[in-house]
C-alpha positions as CSV (number, residue, x, y, z in Angstrom):
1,X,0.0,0.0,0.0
2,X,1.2,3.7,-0.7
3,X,1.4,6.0,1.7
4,X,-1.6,9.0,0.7
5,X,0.1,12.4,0.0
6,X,-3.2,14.3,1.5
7,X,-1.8,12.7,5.1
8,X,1.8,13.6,4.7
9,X,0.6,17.3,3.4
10,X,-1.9,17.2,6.5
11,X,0.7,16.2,9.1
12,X,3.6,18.5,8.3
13,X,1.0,21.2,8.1
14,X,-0.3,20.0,11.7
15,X,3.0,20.1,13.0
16,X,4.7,23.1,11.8
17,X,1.1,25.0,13.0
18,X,1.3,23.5,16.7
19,X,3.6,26.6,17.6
20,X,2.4,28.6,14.8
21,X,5.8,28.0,13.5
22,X,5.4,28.5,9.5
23,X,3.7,27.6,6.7
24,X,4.6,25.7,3.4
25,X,2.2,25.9,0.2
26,X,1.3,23.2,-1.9
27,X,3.8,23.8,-4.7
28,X,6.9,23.6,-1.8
29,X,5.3,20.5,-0.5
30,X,4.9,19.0,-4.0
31,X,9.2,19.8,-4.3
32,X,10.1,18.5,-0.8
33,X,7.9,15.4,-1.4
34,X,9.4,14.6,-4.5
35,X,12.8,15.2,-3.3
36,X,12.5,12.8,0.2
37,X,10.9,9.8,-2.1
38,X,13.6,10.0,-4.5
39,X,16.4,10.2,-1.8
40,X,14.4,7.1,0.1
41,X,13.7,5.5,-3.0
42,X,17.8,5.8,-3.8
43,X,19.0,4.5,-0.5
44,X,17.8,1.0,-0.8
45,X,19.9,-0.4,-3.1
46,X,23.0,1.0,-0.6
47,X,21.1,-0.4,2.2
48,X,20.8,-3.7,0.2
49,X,23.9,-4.2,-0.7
50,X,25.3,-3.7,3.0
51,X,22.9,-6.1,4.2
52,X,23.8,-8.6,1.7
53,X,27.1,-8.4,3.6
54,X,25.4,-9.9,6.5
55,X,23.7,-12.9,8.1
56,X,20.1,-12.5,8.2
57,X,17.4,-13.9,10.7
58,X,15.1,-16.4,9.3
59,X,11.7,-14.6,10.8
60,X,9.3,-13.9,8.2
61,X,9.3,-10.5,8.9
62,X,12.3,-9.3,10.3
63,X,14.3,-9.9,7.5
64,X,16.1,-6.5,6.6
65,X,17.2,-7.7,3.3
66,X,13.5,-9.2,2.2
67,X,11.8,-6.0,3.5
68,X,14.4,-3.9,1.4
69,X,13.7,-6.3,-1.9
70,X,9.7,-6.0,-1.3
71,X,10.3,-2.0,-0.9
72,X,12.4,-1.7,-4.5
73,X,9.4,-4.6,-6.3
74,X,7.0,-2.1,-6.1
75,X,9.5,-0.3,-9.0
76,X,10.7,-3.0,-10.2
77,X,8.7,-3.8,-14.2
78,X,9.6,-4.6,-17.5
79,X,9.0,-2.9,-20.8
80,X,9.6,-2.7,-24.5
81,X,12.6,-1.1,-26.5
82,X,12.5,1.3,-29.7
83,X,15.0,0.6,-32.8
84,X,17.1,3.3,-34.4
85,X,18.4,2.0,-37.6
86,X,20.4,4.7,-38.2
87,X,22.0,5.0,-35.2
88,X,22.4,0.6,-35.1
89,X,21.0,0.8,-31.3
90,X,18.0,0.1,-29.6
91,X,16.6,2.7,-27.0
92,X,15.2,1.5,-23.4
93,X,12.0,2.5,-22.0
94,X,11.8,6.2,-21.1
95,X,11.0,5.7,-17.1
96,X,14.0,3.1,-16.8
97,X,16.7,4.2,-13.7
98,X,18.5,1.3,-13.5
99,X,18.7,-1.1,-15.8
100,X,18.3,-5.0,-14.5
101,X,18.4,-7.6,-17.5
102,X,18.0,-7.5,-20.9
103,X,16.3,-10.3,-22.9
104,X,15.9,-11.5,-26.5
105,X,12.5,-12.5,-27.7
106,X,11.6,-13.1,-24.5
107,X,13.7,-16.1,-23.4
108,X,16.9,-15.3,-23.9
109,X,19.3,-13.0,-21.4
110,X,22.0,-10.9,-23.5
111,X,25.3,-11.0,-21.3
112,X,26.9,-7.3,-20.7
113,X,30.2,-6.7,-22.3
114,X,32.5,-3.3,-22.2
115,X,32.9,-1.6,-24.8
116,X,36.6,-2.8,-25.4
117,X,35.0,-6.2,-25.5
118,X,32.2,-5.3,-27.4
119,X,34.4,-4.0,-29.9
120,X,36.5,-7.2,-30.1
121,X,34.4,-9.6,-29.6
122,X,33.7,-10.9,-33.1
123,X,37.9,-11.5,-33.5
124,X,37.6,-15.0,-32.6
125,X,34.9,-18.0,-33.5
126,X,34.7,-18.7,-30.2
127,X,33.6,-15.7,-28.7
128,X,31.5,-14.0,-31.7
129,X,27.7,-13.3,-30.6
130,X,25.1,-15.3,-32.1
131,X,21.5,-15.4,-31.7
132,X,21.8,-18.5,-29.3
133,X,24.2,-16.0,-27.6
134,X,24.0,-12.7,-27.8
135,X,25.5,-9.6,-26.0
136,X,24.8,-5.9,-25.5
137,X,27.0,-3.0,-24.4
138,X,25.0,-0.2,-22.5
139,X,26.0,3.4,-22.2
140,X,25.3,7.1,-23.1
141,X,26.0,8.4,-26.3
142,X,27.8,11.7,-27.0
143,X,25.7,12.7,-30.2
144,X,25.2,16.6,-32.2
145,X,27.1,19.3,-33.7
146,X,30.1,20.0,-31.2
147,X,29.5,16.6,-29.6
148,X,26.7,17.6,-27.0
149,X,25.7,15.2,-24.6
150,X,21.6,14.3,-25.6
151,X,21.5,12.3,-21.9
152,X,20.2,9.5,-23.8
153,X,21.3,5.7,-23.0
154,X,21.5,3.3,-25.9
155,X,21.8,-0.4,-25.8
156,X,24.3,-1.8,-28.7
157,X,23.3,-5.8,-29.1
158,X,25.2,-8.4,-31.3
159,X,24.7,-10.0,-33.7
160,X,23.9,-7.2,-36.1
161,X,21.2,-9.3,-37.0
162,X,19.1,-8.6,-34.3
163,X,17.0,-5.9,-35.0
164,X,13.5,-5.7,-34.4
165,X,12.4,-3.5,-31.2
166,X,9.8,-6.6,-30.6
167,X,13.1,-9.1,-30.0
168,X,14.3,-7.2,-27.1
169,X,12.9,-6.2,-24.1
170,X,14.2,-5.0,-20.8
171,X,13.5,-5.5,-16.9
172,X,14.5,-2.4,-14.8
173,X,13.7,-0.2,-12.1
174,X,11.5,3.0,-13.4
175,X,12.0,6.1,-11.3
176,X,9.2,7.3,-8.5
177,X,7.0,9.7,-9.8
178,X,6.9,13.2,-8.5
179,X,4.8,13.4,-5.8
180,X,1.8,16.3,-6.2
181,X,-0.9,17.2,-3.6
182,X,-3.6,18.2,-6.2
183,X,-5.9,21.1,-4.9
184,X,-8.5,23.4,-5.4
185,X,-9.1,27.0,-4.3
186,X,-12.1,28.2,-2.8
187,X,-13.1,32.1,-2.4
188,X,-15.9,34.3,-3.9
189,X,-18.2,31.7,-5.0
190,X,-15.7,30.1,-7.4
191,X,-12.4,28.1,-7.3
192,X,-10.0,31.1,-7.7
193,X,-8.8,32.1,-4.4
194,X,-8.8,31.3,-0.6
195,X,-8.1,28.4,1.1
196,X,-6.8,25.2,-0.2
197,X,-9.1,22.3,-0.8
198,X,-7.6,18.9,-1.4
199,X,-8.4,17.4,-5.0
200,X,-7.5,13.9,-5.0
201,X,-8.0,14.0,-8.7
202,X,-5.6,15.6,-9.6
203,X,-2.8,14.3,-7.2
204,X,-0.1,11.9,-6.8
205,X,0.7,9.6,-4.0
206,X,3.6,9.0,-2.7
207,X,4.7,5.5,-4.3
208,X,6.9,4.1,-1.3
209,X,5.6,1.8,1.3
210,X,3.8,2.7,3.5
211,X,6.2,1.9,6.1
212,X,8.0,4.8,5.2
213,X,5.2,7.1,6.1
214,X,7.2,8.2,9.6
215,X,10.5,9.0,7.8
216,X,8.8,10.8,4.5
217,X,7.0,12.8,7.1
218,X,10.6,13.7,9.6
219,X,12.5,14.2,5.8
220,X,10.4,16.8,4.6
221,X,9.6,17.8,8.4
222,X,13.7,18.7,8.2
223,X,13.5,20.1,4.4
224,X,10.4,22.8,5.3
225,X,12.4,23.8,8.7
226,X,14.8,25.3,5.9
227,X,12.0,27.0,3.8
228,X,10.7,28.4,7.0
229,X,13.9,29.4,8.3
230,X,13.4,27.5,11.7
231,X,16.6,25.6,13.1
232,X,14.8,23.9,15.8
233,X,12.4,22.1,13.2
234,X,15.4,20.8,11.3
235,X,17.4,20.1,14.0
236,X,14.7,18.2,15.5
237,X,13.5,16.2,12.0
238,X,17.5,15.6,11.5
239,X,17.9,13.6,14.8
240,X,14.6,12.0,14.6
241,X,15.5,10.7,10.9
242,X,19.5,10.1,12.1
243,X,18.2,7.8,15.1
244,X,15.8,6.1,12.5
245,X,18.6,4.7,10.2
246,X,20.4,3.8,13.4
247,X,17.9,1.5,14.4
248,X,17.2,0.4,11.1
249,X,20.4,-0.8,10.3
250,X,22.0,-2.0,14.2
């Protein structure tokens, strides 16, 4: 389940009103939000990989390096590539943030090569890529007048043979979506002015667990004692969200 962006926006409101201490509006919320699920979101995979440095219990629920897994499945998917014949590369899905495997005709997983390899791979009959086994080198092209960097990531496969976008698909993690508490304004009779009025329409929830719901609301807690200009709220949000890793990963 995902946590509901109309209770985070609620509670930091609550909290930062207690002692009339500030006020954030929906557009610095919607920035903060996004920033602390994508910081979140990015931490698993370090916390994953330190605990796959350690023993883990065998509960069924206390299992740091399941819980971590399950938290990264809910972004975890698999999509469809796009051909460029002219460039001889096929383009990943446009959401993809990491890339995971990818896969010919949908039973086949092409093995990752460097580009030194990829480049002399086909010297020898013994290592030149066939359709039984084929490879793919993965990395950003420098493309344009004056060699411009177009951000775009390219997948290279061999043989040159293969080149139907339908062959080749690719599992990956897709990037959280920004995070937007939708609203309305009410004043005069007509939705132009006065207070805010939640819209769930037009919002987006948070897409983490909703186990994360304490440390989304301390993270952003921390972010809007900046906006605000209050020490004491980030000082306070810090510690709270510095003792929450401690316990999470002791």
């Amino acid at each position: 389940m995902a946590i509901n962006v109309n209770t985070v926006y609620t509670t930091v409101l609550s909290i930062l009103n207690k002692e009339q201490r500030g006020y954030i509006t929906p557009e610095e919320f919607n920035k903060l939000g996004t920033q602390v699920q994508l910081e979140i979101f990015e931490n698993y995979f370090e916390d994953l990989n330190q605990q796959l440095r350690v023993p883990q219990t065998d509960s069924e629920y206390a299992n740091r390096q399941k819980n971590i897994d399950n938290c990264i499945s809910i972004f975890k998917t698999i999509g469809n590539t796009t051909y460029n014949g002219a460039g001889g590369y096929f383009l990943p899905p446009s959401d993809l943030h990491r890339i995971g495997t990818v896969i010919y005709k949908d039973e086949k997983e092409l093995q990752r090569v460097e580009r030194n390899d990829f480049l002399n791979i086909n010297l020898s009959p013994l290592t030149k890529p066939t359709t039984q086994f084929p490879v793919y080198l993965y990395e950003q092209t420098v493309q344009g007048t004056g060699g411009q960097d177009t951000g775009e990531t390219h997948i290279f496969v061999k043989p040159p043979t293969i080149t139907s976008a339908s062959d080749i698909t690719v599992s990956y993690i897709r990037k959280p979506s920004n995070v937007a508490w939708g609203y309305q304004q009410l004043g005069g009779g007509t939705w132009t002015s006065g207070p805010y009025i939640y819209n769930e329409a037009t919002s987006t929830q948070f897409e983490l667990d909703n186990t994360e719901q304490t440390e989304v609301i301390l993270r952003i807690l921390a972010y809007a004692g900046v906006v605000i200009r209050d020490p004491q709220i980030v000082q306070a949000a810090s510690q709270a969200v510095q003792s929450e890793e401690v316990n999470s990963k002791s």
